[in-house]
C-alpha positions as CSV (number, residue, x, y, z in Angstrom):
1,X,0.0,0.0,0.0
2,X,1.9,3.4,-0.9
3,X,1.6,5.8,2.0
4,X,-1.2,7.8,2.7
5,X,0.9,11.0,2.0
6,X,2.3,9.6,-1.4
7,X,0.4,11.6,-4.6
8,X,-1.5,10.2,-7.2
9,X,0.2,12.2,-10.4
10,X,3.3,14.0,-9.8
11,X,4.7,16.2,-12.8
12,X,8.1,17.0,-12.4
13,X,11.0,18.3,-14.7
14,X,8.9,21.7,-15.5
15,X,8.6,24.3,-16.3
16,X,5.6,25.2,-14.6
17,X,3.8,28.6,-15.2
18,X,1.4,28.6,-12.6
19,X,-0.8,32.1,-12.8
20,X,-0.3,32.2,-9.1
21,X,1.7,35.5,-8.5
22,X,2.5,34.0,-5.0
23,X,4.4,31.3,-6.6
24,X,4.9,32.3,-10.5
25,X,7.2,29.6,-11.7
26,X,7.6,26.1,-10.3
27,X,9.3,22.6,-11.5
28,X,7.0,19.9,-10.0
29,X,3.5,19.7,-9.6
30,X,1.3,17.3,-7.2
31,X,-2.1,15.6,-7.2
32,X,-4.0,13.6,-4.7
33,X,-7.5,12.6,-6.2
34,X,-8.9,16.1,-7.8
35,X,-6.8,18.1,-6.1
36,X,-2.9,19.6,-6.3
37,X,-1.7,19.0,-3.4
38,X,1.9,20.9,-3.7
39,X,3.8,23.2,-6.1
40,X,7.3,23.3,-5.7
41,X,10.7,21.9,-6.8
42,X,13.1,18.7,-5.7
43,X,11.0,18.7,-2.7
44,X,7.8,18.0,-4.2
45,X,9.1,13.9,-5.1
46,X,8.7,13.4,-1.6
47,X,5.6,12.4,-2.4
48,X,6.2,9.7,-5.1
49,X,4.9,6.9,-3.9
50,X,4.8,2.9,-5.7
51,X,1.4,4.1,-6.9
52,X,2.1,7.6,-8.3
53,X,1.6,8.0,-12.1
54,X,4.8,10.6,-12.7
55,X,4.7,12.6,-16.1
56,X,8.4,13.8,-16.7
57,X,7.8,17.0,-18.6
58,X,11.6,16.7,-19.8
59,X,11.0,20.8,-20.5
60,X,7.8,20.9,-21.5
61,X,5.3,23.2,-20.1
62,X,2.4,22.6,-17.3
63,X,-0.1,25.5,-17.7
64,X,-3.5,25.5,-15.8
65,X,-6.4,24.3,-18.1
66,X,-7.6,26.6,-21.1
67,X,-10.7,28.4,-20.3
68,X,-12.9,29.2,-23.5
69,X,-14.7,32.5,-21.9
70,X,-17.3,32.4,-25.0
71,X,-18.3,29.4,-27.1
72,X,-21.0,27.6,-28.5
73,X,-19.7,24.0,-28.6
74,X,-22.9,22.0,-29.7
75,X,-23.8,24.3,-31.9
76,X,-20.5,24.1,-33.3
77,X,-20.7,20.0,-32.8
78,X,-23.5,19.6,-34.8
79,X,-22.4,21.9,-37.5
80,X,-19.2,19.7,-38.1
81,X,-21.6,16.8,-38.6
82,X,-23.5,19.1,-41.4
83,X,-22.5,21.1,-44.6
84,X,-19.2,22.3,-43.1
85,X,-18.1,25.3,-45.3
86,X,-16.0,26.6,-42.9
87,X,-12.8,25.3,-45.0
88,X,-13.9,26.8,-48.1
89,X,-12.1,30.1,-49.5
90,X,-13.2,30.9,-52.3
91,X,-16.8,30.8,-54.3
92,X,-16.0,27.7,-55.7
93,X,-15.1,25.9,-52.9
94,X,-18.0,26.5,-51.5
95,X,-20.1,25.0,-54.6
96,X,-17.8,21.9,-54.2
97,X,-18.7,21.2,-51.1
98,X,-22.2,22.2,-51.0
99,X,-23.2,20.1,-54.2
100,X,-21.1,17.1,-52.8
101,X,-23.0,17.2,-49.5
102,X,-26.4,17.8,-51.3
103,X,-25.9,14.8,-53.6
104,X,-24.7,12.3,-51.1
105,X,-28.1,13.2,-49.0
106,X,-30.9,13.1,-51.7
107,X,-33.0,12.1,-48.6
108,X,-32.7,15.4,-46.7
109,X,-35.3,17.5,-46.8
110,X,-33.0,20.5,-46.1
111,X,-29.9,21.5,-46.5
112,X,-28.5,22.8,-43.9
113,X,-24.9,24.0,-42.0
114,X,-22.7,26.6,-42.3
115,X,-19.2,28.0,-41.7
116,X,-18.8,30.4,-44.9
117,X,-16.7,33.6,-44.1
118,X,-18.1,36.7,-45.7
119,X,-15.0,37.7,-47.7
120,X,-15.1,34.9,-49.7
121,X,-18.3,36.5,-51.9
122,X,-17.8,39.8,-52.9
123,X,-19.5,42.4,-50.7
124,X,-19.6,39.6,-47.9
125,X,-23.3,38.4,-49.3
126,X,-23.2,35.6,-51.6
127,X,-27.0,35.5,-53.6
128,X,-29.7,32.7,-53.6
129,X,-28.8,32.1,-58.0
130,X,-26.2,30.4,-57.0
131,X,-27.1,28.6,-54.2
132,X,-30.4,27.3,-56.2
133,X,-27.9,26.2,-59.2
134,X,-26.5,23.9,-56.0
135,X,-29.5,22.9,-54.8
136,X,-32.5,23.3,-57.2
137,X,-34.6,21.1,-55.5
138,X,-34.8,21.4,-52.0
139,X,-34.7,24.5,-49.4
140,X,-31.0,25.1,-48.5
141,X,-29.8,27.6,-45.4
142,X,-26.5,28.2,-44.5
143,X,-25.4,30.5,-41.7
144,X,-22.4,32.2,-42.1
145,X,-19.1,32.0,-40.1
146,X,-20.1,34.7,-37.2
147,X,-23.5,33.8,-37.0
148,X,-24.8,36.8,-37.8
149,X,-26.5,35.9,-41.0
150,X,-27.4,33.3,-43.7
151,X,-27.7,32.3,-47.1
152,X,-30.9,30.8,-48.5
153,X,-31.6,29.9,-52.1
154,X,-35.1,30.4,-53.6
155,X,-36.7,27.6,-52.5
156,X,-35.9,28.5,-48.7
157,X,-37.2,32.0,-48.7
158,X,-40.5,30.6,-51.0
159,X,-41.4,28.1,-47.8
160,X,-40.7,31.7,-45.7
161,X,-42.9,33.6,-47.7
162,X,-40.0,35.8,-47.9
163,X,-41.0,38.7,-50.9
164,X,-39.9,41.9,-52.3
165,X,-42.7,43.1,-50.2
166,X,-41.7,41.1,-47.1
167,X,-40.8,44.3,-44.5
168,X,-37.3,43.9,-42.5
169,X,-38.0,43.3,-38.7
170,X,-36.7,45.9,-36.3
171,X,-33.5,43.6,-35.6
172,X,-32.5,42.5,-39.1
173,X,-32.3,42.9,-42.6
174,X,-33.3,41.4,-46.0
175,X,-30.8,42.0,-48.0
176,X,-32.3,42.9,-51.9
177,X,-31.2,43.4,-55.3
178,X,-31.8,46.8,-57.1
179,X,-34.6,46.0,-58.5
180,X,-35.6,44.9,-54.4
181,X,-35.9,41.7,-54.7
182,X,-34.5,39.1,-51.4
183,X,-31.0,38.1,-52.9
184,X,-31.0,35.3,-50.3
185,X,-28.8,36.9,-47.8
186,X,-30.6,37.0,-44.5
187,X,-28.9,39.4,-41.6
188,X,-29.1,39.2,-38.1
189,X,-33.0,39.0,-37.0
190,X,-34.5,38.3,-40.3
191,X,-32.2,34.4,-40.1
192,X,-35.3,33.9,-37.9
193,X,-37.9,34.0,-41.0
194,X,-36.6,31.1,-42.7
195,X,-34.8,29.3,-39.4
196,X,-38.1,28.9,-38.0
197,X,-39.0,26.6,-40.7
198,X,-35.6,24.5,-40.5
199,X,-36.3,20.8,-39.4
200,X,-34.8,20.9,-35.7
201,X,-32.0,19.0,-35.0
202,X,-33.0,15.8,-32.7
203,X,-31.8,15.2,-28.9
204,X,-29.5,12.6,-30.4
205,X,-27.6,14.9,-32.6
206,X,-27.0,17.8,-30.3
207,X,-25.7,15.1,-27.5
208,X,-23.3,13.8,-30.4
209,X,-22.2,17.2,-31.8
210,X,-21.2,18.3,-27.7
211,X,-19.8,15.2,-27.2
212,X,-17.4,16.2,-31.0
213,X,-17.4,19.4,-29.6
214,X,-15.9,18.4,-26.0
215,X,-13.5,16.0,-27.8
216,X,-12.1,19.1,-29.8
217,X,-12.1,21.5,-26.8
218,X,-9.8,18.8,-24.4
219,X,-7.6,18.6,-28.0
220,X,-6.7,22.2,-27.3
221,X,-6.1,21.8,-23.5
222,X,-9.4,23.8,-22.3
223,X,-10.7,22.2,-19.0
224,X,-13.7,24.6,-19.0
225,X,-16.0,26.9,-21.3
226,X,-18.9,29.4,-20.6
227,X,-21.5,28.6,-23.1
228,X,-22.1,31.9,-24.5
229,X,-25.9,30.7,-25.8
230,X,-28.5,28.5,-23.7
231,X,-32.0,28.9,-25.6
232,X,-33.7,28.9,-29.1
233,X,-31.7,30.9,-31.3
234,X,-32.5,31.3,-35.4
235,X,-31.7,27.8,-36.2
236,X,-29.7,26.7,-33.1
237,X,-32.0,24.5,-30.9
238,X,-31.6,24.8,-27.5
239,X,-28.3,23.2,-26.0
240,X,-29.4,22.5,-22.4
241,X,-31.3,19.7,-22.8
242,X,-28.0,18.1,-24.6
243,X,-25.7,19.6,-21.2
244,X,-27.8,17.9,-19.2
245,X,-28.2,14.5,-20.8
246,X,-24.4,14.5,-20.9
247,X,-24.2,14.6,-17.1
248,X,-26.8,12.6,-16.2
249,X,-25.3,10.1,-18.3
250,X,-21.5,10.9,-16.8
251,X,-20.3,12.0,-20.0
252,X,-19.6,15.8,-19.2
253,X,-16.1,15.7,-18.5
254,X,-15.2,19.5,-18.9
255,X,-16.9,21.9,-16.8
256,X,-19.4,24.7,-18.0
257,X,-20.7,27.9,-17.2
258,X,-24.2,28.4,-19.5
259,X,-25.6,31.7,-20.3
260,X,-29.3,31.6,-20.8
261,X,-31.0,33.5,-23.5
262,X,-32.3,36.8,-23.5
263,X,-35.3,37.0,-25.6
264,X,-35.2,40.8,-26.7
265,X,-38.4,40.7,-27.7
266,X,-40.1,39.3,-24.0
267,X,-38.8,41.9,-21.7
268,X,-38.9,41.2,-17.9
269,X,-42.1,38.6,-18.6
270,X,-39.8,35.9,-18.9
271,X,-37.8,36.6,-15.6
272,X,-39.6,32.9,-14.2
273,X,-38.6,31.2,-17.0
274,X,-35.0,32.1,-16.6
275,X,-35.0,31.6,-12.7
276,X,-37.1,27.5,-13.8
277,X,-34.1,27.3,-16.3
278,X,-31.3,28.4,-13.6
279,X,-32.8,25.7,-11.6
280,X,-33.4,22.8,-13.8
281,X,-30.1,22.9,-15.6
282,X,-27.6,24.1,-12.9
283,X,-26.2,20.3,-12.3
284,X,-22.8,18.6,-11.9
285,X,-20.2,20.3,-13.9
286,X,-23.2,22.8,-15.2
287,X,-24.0,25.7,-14.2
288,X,-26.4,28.2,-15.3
289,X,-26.2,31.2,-13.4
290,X,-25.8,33.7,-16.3
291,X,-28.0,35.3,-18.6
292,X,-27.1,36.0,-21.9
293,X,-27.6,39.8,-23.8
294,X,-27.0,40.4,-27.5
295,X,-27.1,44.1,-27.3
296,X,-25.9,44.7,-31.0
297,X,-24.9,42.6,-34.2
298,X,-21.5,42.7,-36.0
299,X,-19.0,45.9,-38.1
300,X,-19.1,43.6,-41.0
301,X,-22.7,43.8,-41.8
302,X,-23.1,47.8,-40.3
303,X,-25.4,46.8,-37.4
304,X,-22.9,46.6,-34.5
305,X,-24.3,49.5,-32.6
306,X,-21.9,52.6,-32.8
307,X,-21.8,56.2,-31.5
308,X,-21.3,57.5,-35.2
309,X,-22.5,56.6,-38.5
310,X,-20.8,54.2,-40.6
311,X,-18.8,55.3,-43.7
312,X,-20.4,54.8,-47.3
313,X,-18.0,53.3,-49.6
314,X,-17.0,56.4,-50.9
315,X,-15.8,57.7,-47.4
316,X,-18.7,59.9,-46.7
317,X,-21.1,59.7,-43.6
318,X,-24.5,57.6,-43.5
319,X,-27.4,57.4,-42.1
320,X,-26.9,54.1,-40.3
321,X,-25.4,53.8,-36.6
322,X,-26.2,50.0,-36.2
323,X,-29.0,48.3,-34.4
324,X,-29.0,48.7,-30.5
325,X,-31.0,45.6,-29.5
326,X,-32.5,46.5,-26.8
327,X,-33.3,50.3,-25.8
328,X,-30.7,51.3,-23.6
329,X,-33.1,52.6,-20.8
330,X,-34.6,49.4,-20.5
331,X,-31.7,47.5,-20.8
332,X,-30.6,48.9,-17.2
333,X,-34.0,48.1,-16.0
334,X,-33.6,44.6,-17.4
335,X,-30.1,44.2,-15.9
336,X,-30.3,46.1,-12.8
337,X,-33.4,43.2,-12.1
338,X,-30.7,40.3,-13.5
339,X,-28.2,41.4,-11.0
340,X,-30.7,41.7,-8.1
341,X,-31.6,37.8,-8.6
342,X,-28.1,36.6,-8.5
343,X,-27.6,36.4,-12.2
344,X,-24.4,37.1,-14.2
345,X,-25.2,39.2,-17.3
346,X,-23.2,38.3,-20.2
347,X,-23.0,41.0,-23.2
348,X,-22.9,40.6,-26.9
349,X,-21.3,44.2,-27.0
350,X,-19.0,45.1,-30.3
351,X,-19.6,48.5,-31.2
352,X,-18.5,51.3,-29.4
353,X,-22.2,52.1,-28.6
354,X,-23.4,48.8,-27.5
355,X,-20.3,49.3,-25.0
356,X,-20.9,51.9,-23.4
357,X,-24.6,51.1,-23.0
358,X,-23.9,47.8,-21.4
359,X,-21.4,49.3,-18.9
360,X,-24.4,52.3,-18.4
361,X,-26.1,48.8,-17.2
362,X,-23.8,47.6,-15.2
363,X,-23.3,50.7,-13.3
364,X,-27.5,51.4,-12.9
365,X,-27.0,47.7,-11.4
366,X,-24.3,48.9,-9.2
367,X,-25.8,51.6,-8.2
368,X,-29.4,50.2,-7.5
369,X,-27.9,46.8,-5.9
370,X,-25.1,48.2,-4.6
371,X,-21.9,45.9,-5.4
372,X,-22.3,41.6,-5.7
373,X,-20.3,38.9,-6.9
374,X,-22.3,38.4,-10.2
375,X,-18.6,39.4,-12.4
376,X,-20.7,41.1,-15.7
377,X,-18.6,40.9,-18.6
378,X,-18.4,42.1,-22.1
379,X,-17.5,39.8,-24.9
380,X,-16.3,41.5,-27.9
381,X,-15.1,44.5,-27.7
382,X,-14.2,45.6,-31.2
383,X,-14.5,49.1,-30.7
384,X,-14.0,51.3,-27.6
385,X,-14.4,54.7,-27.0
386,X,-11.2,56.0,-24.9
387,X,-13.7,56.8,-22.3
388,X,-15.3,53.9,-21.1
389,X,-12.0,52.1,-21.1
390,X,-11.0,52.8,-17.5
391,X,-14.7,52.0,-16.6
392,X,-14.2,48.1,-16.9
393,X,-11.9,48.9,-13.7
394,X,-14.4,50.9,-11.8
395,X,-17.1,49.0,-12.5
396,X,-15.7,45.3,-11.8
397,X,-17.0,44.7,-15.7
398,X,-14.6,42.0,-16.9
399,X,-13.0,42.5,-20.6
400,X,-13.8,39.3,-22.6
401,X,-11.6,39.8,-25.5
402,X,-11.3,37.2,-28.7
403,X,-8.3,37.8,-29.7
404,X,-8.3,36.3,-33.5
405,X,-10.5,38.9,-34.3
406,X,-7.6,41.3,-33.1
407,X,-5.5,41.1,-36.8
408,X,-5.3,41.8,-40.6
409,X,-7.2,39.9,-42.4
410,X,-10.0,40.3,-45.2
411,X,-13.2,40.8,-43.3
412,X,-11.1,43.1,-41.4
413,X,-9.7,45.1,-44.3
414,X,-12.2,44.4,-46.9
415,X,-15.9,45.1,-44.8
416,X,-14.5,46.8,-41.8
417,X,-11.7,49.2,-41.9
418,X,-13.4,51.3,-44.7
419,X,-16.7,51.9,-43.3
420,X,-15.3,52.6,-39.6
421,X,-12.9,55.3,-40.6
422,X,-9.4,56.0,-39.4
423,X,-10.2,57.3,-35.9
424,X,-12.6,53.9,-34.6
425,X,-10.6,51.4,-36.6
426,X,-7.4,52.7,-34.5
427,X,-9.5,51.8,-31.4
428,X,-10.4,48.1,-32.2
429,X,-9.9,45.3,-30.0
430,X,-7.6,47.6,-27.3
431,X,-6.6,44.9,-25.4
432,X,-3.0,46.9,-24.2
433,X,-5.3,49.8,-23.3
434,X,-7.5,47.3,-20.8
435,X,-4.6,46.2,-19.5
436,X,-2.8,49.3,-18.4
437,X,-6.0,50.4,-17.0
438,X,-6.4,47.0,-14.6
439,X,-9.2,45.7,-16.3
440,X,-9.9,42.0,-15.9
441,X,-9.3,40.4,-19.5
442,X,-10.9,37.4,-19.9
443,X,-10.4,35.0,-23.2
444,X,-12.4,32.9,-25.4
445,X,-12.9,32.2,-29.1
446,X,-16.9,32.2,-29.9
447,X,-16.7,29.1,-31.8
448,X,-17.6,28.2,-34.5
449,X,-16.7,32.0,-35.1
450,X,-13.0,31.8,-35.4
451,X,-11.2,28.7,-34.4
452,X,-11.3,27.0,-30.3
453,X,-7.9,26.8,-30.3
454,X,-5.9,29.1,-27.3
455,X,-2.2,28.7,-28.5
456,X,-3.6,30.6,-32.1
457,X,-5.2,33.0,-29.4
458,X,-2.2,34.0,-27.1
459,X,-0.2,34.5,-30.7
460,X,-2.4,36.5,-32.0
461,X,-3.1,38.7,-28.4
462,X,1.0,39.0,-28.3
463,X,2.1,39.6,-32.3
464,X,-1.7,41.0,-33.5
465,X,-1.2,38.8,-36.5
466,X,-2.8,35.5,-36.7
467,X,-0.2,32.4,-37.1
468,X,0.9,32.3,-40.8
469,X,-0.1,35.5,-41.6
470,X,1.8,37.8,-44.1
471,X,0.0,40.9,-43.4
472,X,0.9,43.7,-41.5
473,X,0.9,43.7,-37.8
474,X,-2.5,45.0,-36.5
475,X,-2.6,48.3,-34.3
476,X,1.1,46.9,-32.5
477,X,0.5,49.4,-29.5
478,X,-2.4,47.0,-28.7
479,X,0.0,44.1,-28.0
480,X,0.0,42.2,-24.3
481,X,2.4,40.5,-23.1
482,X,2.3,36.1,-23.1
483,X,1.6,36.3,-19.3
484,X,-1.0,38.6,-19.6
485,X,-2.5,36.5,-22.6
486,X,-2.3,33.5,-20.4
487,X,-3.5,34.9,-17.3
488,X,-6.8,35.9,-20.0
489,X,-7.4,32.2,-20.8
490,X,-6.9,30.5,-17.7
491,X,-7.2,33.1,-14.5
492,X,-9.5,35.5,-15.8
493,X,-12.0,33.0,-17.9
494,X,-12.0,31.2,-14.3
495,X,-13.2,34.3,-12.6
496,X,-15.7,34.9,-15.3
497,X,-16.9,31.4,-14.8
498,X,-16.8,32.0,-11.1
499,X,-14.5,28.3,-11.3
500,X,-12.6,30.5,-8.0
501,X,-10.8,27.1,-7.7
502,X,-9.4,26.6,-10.9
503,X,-7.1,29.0,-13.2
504,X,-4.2,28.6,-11.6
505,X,-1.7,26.4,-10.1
506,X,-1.7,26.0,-6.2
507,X,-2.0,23.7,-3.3
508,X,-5.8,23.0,-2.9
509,X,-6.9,24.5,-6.2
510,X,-8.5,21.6,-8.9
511,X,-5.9,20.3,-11.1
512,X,-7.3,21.2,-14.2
513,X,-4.3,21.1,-16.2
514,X,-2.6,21.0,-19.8
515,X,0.8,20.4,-21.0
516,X,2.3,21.7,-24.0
517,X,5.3,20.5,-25.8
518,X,7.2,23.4,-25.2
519,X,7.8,26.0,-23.1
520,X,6.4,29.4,-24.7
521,X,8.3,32.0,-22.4
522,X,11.7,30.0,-23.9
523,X,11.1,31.1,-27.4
524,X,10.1,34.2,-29.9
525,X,7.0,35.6,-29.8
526,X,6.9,34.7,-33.0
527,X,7.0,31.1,-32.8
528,X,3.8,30.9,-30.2
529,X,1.6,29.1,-32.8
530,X,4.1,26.5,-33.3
531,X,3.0,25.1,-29.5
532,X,0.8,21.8,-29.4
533,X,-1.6,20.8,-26.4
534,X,0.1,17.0,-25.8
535,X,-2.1,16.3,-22.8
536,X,-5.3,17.6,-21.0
537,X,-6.4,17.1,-17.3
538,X,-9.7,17.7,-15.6
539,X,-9.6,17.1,-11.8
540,X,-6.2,14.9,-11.9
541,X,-8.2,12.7,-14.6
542,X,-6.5,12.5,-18.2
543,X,-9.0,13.7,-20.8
544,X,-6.9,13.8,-23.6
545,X,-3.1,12.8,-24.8
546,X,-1.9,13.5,-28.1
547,X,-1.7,10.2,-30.3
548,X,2.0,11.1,-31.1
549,X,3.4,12.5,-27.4
């Protein structure tokens, strides 16, 4: 029998970078059941034992778990099980893979998936002509890359009753031709006219598509994830039912913070739902103590909510400042109530309107609640006014940042740059600006937005260009250091996820770890991306180990 002091995993030969500033940088590394039980040096083999499993990092790095601060797994699950465009890059790609999938289905009655990035059609908006030469026969809706509109061919927008005279609903847009006819691209709130006609997906395939999601997440060393979107959304089903099936059954192995939808058009009426919801699904791993606020849409397609027009393309002002969601008066009614009943409010906020009129929120809360432990944050954050900066201090509002988004490339320079103007696009995504203020700067990716994967996220938070990138470096002043980029995706998605015992490394916290084959402080910034996730660990158990470490 190995002594009853002896560990049941000991790591040794480090480095460790634990997050801890009491203890930044260790060598060993021990567990006892779900818990480390020391952090140290030589002195932590003491507690070897016959029984101990020891993984000699031999110089690799121990990290604390990945935490994904915003992410919609199943939805992203089931979409890899549907017509997956998200590899395609050009027009044609997109055909390929569309017809493929179309013809090796002739049973479906739909068509349906998505992943397509907007710069791969000119203008961002791809038209129904081509979709119906894909698909002539059958309805076919595919939602684009951010989730912030679709693509339908005739037949889809027929079953809809989708006209030229069909009127745009107050969130969205139909997006017509000159003549006005629908061209098939659907934005933001008018996905809903045809998405309520999709076929849901079944129980069966949203438990499969988290269970493909999970599977991808522990691949990239993340131990835990707020789900960013628990409720009926345009053509996503409702995720919790698959949550909890997965721990009922014992096969939720990360853990997860759900927001629950807000349902801009039911105001404070559906309060008691929420508080059933918070109830029903907070369980094992799950909890659902957060609300969920889309309070604007995205730059790309003009309706993330800003304080000034958009540009035309030919530079000049327009009339269009984006669509704020809900009205900001209520919306600090709405929250202010939220915060009262114990809930964390998470905000959709990109523009630098739907910013400030979230933090507006958070401070009527403050102000009406006085100050709790809900942690409100902001996910986003494209474009900040210099004023409200310093606020995400004051107010306790944590900074949930994706830093992907945060670099040259095509939607950026192509549908983004041009219509924001030189001023705003020089204050996107101002991470180095949150940072010297002592905001709290949570991390996460919004998958199936932009890719789950932290390492690509820490080099793009520290270069501001993604990995492989030849363009230019994006707004360099913005740049953070590696520990402050790791401290985002494990410490601070922790706090956001209110996991207080994960997110770093130290005696008693969970040992929710990862390893990566190298140690990143040891090399260039540049190199960053080059890092693989060899093995994942969720309470001392092994949930994942690289087929070739």
């Amino acid at each position: 029998m190995p002594a009853p002091t002896s560990a049941d995993l000991v790591f040794t030969g480090g480095p460790v970078h634990t997050v801890d500033p009491l203890r930044p940088l260790a060598t060993s590394v021990a567990v006892r059941g779900e818990r480390i039980v020391a952090v140290g040096h030589d002195e932590v083999h003491d507690l070897i034992g016959p029984a101990t499993e020891v993984v000699d990092l031999d110089g690799r790095l121990l990290i604390p778990g990945f935490q994904d601060a915003h992410a919609h797994p199943v939805g992203a699950g089931v979409e890899m099980g549907q017509c997956d465009l998200s590899g395609a890059t050009t027009p044609d790609d997109c055909a390929a893979t569309i017809r493929a999938y179309a013809d090796a289905r002739p049973e479906s009655s739909w068509i349906t998936g998505g992943g397509w990035s907007m710069e791969t059609f000119p203008g961002g908006t791809p038209d129904r002509h081509l979709l119906d030469s894909l698909v002539p026969d059958r309805p076919a809706y595919l939602v684009n890359r951010d989730h912030h509109g679709a693509w339908a061919n005739s037949r889809a927008l027929e079953i809809a009753g989708i006209t030229r005279d069909t009127a745009d609903p107050a969130d969205g847009r139909i997006e017509r031709d000159a003549d006005g006819r629908p061209t098939g691209m659907l934005q933001e709130g008018a996905m809903g006219l045809v998405a309520d006609h999709v076929p849901a997906v079944t129980p069966e395939e949203q438990l499969a598509g988290l269970l493909r999601a999970q599977a991808v997440l522990h691949s990239f060393g993340i131990t835990a994830w707020q789900d960013a979107l628990l409720g009926d959304h345009a053509s996503t089903a409702d995720p919790a039912p698959a949550y909890r099936r997965a721990v009922e059954q014992g096969l939720l192995t990360a853990r997860v913070r759900g927001a629950l939808w807000w349902d801009r058009d039911r105001g404070l009426d559906q309060l008691p739902e929420l508080l059933a919801r918070r109830e029903e699904f907070t369980i094992g791993t799950l909890n659902c103590h957060t609300v969920k606020i889309m309070q604007d849409g995205i730059a790309e397609n003009h309706t993330a909510a800003m304080l000034a027009p958009y540009l035309t393309r030919c530079g000049c002002a327009s009339d269009n400042t984006g669509i704020s969601f809900v009205a900001p008066e209520e919306l600090n009614g709405i929250v202010t109530r939220l915060d009262a009943e114990g809930f964390q409010v998470h905000f959709h906020a990109l523009g630098d309107r739907a910013v400030r009129e979230a933090l507006d929120a958070v401070e009527a809360a403050r102000r009406a609640n006085g100050r709790r432990d809900n942690r409100h944050h902001l996910a986003h954050l494209q474009v900040v006014d210099a004023a409200d900066v310093p606020r995400f201090r004051a107010l306790g509002a944590t900074a949930t940042i994706q830093p992907l988004w945060a670099a040259h490339e095509p939607q950026m320079d192509e549908l983004t740059i041009p219509f924001l103007g030189d001023v705003r696009a020089a204050r996107q995504y101002p991470f180095a600006d949150l940072v010297a203020t002592g905001a709290t700067l949570a991390a996460g990716s919004d998958w199936p937005v932009s890719s789950p994967d932290p390492i690509a996220g820490l080099h793009t938070a520290v270069n501001r260009h993604q990995p492989g990138s030849d363009r230019p470096v994006f707004l360099p002043g913005q740049r953070i250091t590696l520990a402050a980029a790791l401290a985002a995706y494990t410490a601070g998605s922790a706090h956001v996820n209110h996991l207080d015992d994960t997110g770093t490394i130290a005696p008693g916290r969970l040992a929710d770890l990862a390893v990566l084959d190298r140690d990143l402080f040891a090399r260039p910034a540049e190199e960053i991306a080059e890092a693989r996730v060899e093995q994942t660990f969720v309470a001392g158990r092994r949930v994942y180990h690289a087929p070739d470490a």
